[in-house]
N, C-alpha and C positions, 0 to 999 in steps of 0.2 A: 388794652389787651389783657394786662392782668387779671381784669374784673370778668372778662367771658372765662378765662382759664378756671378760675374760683368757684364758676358759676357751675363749670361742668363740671370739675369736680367733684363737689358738693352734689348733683344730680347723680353722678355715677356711685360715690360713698352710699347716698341714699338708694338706690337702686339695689348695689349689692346688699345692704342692710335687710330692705326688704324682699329680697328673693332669700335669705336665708330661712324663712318662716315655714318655707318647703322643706325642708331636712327632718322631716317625721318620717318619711321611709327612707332616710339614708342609714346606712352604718357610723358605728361611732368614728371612725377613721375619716369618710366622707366627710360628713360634721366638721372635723377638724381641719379638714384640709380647706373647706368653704369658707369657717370663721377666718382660721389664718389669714387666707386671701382677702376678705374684706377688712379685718386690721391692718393687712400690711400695704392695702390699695390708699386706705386713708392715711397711713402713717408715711408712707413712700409721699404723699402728692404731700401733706406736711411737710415732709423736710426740705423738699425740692421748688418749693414753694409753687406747686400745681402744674408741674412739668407731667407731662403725659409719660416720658418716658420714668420719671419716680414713681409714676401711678403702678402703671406695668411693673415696672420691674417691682416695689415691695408688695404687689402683690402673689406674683411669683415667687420670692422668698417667702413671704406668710403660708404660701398656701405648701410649701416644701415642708416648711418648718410644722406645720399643720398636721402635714402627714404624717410625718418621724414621729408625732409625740404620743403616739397610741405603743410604739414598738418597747 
């Protein structure tokens, strides 16, 4: 069960990684709020060791923190 959990993690990190390559017509704010979320989707599912809801949730905080860092 760990190794599906890993598996998709790993699919979704890689996923958001590459839908970031769209953010040429974002604002710089956007940007920041997208990288957030995919650092903090991979760092959340790190800590949590690929709990879905550490996914969620640091990506949520990444993408908070994302947003503030333009202000």
């Amino acid at each position: 069960m760990k190794t599906n959990q890993k598996i998709v993690t790993s699919i979704v990190a890689a996923a958001i990684l590459v839908s970031l390559s769209g953010c040429s017509g974002m604002s710089r704010r956007d940007q920041n709020t997208a990288i957030g979320a995919g650092i903090g989707a991979v760092g959340g599912a790190v800590l949590t060791g690929g709990s879905t809801v550490g996914t969620v949730g640091g990506a949520a905080v990444g993408g908070i923190i994302g947003h503030e860092l333009d202000k």
